[in-house]
C-alpha positions in Angstrom: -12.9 8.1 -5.4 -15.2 11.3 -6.0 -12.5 13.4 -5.3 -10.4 12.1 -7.9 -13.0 12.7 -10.5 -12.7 15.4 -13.2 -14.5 18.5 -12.2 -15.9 21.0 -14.5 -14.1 23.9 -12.4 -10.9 22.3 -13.5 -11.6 22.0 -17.0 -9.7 25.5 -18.0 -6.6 23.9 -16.6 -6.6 20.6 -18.5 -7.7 22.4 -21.9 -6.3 20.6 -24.4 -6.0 17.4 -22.7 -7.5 13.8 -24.0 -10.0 12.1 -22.3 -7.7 9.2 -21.2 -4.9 11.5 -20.0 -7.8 13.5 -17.9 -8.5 10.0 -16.3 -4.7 9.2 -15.5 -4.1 12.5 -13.9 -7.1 12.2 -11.8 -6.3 8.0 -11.0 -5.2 6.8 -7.4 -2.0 5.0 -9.0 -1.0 8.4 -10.4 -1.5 10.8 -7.1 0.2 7.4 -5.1 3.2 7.8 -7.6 3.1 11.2 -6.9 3.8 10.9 -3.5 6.3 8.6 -3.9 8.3 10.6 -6.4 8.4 13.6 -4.5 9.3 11.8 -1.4 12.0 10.4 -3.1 13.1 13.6 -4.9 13.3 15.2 -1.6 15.5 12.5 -0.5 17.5 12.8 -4.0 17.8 16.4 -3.5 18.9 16.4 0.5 21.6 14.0 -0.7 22.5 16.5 -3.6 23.0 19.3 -1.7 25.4 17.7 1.1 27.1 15.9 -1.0 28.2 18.7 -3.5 27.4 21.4 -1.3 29.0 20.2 1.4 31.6 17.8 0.7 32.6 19.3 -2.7 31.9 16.5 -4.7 31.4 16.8 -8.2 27.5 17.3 -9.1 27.1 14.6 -11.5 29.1 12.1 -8.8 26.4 13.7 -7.1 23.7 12.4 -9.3 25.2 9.1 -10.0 25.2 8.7 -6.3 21.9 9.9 -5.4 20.3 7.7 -8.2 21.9 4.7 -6.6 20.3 5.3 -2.6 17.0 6.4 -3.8 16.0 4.1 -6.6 15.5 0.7 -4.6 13.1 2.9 -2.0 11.3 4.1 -5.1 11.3 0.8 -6.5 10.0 -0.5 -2.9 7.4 2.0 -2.4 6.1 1.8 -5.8 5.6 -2.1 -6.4 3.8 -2.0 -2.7 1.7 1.1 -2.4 1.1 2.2 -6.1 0.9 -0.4 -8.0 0.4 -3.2 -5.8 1.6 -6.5 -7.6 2.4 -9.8 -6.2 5.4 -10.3 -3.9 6.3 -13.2 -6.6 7.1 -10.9 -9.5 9.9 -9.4 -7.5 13.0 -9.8 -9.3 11.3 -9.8 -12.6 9.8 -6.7 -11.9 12.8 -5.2 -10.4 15.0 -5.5 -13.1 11.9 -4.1 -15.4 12.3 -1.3 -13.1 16.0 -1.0 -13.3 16.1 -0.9 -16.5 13.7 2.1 -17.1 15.3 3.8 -14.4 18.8 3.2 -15.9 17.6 4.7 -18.9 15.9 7.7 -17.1 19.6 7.5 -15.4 21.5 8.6 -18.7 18.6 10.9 -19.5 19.2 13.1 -16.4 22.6 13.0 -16.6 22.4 14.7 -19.9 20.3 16.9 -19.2 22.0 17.7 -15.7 25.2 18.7 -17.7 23.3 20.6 -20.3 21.5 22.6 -17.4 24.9 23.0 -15.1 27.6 22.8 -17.1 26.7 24.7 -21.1 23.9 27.3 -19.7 25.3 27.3 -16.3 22.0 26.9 -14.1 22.7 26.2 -10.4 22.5 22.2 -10.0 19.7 22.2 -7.4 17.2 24.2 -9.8 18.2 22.0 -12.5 17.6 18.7 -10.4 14.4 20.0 -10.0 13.9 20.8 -13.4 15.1 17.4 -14.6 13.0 15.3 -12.1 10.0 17.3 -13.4 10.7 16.7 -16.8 11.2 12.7 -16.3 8.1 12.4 -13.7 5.4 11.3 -16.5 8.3 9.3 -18.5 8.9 7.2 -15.6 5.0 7.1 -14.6 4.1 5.6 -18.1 7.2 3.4 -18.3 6.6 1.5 -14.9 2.8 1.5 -15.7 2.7 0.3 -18.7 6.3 -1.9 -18.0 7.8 -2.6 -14.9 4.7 -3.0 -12.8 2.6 -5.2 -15.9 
């Protein structure tokens, strides 16, 4: 996995960075989780957008119900492609997962009505903003976790 690798080019962008965190940013499981995120925020936000966009529906009903179809894919996608543990660990692993996800849950919501509702930010650009935000809480949480 050369192209992975740390490259001295790229060293003014990770100034300031450790070692180890150089390593995760450049590891397979963390471009695979990646991929899987952004599919799934893609997803999240499509849903987000037709559901208070176009039905009217309130945009943290919104949330709640976007978090509810996309986590199980996540969860799926994750546990086979990224991190690539035994079909046995399922519902142990899956509640591990819930469970950090639940808590990212209540964090987003926060945030979501901190970003839309007191600073008035349109909820699409703070969706964004918010799955940004909890991308490397969730990374280290399943890591370290769920997936262990």
């Amino acid at each position: 996995m050369k192209f992975l690798r740390h490259k001295k080019s790229d060293s003014k962008f990770f100034i300031g960075l450790s070692k180890k965190a150089k390593n995760v940013l450049y590891s397979k499981q963390f471009t695979l989780f990646f991929s899987v995120g952004a599919s799934c925020a893609l997803l999240t936000l499509t849903l987000m957008y037709l559901l208070t966009s176009l039905l009217n529906i309130h945009y943290l009903t919104s949330t709640s119900f976007t978090w509810f179809s996309t986590n199980f894919i996540g969860f799926y996608l994750n546990k086979k492609y990224t991190f690539k543990t035994s079909g046995s660990l399922f519902w142990r692993e899956l509640r591990k997962y819930y469970g950090v996800m639940f808590s990212s849950f209540l964090i987003n919501l926060a945030l979501m009505y901190f970003f839309v509702s007191l600073i008035s930010m349109w909820y699409l650009f703070a969706n964004v903003l918010v799955i940004g935000i909890l991308f490397f809480y969730n990374f280290v949480m399943h890591k370290r976790f769920s997936f262990r």
